[in-house]
C-alpha positions in Angstrom: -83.6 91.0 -31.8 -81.8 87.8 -32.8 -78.6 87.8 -34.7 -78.0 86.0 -38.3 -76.8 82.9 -36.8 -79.6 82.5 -33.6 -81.9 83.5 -36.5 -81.1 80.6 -39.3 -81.0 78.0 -35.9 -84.4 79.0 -35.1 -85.5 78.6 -38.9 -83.7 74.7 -38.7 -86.1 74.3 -35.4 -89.2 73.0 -37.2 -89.3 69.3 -38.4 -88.6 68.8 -41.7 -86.3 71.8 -42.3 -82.9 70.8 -43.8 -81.5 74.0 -44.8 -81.7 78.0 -44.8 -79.8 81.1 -45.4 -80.4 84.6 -45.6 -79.0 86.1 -48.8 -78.4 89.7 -50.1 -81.1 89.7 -53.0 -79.0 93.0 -54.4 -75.7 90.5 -55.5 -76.9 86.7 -54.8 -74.2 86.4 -52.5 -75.3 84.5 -49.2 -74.6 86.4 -45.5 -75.1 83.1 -43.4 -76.0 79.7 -43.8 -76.6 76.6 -41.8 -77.7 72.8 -42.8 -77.0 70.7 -45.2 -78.9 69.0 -48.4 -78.2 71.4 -51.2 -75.7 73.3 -52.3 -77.1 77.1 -50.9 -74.8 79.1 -52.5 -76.1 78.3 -55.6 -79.5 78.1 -54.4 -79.2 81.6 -53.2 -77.5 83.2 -57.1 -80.7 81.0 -58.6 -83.6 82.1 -55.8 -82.3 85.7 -56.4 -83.2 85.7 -59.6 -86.8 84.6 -58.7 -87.0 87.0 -56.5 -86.2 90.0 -59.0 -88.3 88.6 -61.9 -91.5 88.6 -59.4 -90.3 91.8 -58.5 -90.3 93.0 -62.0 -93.2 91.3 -63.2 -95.4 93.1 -59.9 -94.1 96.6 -61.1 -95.0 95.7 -64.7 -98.1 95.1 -63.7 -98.8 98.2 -61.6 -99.2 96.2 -58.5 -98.6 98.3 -55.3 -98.0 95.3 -52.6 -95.3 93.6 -51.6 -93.8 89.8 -51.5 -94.7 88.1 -48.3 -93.0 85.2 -49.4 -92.8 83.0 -52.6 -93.2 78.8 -52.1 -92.0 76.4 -54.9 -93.6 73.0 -54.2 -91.2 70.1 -55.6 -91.7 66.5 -55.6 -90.1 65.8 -51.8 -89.1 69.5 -50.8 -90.5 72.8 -50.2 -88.4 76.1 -51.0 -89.6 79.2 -49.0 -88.1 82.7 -49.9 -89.4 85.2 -47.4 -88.1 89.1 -48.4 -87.0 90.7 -45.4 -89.7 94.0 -44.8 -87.3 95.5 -42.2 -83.9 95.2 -44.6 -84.4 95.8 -48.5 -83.0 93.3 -50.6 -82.4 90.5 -48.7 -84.8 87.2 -48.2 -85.0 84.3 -45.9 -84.2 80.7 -48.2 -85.4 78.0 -45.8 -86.0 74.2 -47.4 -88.1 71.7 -46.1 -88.3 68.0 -46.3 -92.2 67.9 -47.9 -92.9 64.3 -46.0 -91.8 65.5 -42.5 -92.7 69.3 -42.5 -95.9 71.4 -41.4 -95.7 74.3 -43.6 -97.1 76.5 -41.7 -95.1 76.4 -38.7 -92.2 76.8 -41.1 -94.1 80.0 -42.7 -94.3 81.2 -39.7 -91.3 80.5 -38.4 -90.0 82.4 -41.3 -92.3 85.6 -40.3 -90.6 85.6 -36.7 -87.1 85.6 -38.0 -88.4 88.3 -40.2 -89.5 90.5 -37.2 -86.8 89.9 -35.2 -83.6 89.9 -37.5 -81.1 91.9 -36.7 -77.6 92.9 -39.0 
C-alpha cells in the first residue's frame, strides 16, 4: 500500500506527465498534489464537477457500471480522472504532455495507484 505522496510520485514517473492530485470528489477540495503546469486546485473544483455530471447522467440513464476513468483530449495535453474504486468520492487528476506521453502507461499507471492507495 503506498501513501498519497509515494502514490502521486509514482503517477509523475511516466514521461510526459506534468501534474496530478488526488482530490475529494464530495467538496473539490484537493488532498495532495505534486508538479507543476496548471493551477490543480482549480483543476480539481472544475474536474469534480465532470465527475458528478457523468455520475448523474449514468444514473439517469439506468446504467449499473461504474467510471473506470474519464480522458479529455486537448490540443497538447491529456487530462485523466480515474475515480478511486477502494475510496468513494475521490479520483486520481493526472495531466500529460500529449507530444511526450504513452497513454497507456499513464492509464495504467493510474490503475496501480488505484489498487494500492492508501489514506
Amino acid at each position: 500500500m503506498a501513501n498519497v505522496k509515494d502514490s502521486m510520485a509514482a503517477l509523475l514517473e511516466p514521461d510526459g506527465a506534468m501534474c496530478t492530485a488526488i482530490v475529494d470528489a464530495n467538496s473539490g477540495m484537493v488532498l495532495g498534489q505534486q508538479g507543476t503546469g496548471l493551477d490543480l486546485e482549480l483543476a480539481a473544483a472544475g474536474n469534480t464537477e465532470v465527475v458528478r455530471a457523468k455520475m448523474k447522467t449514468m444514473k439517469s440513464l439506468g446504467l449499473n457500471d461504474k467510471i473506470e476513468d474519464i480522458l479529455i483530449t486537448l490540443g497538447t495535453q491529456y487530462h485523466i480522472i480515474r475515480p478511486v474504486s477502494s475510496k468513494e468520492g475521490l479520483f486520481i487528476y493526472l495531466v500529460l504532455d500529449k507530444a511526450k506521453s504513452n497513454l497507456a502507461l499513464a492509464r495504467r499507471a493510474c490503475q496501480e495507484v488505484e489498487n494500492s492507495l492508501e489514506l
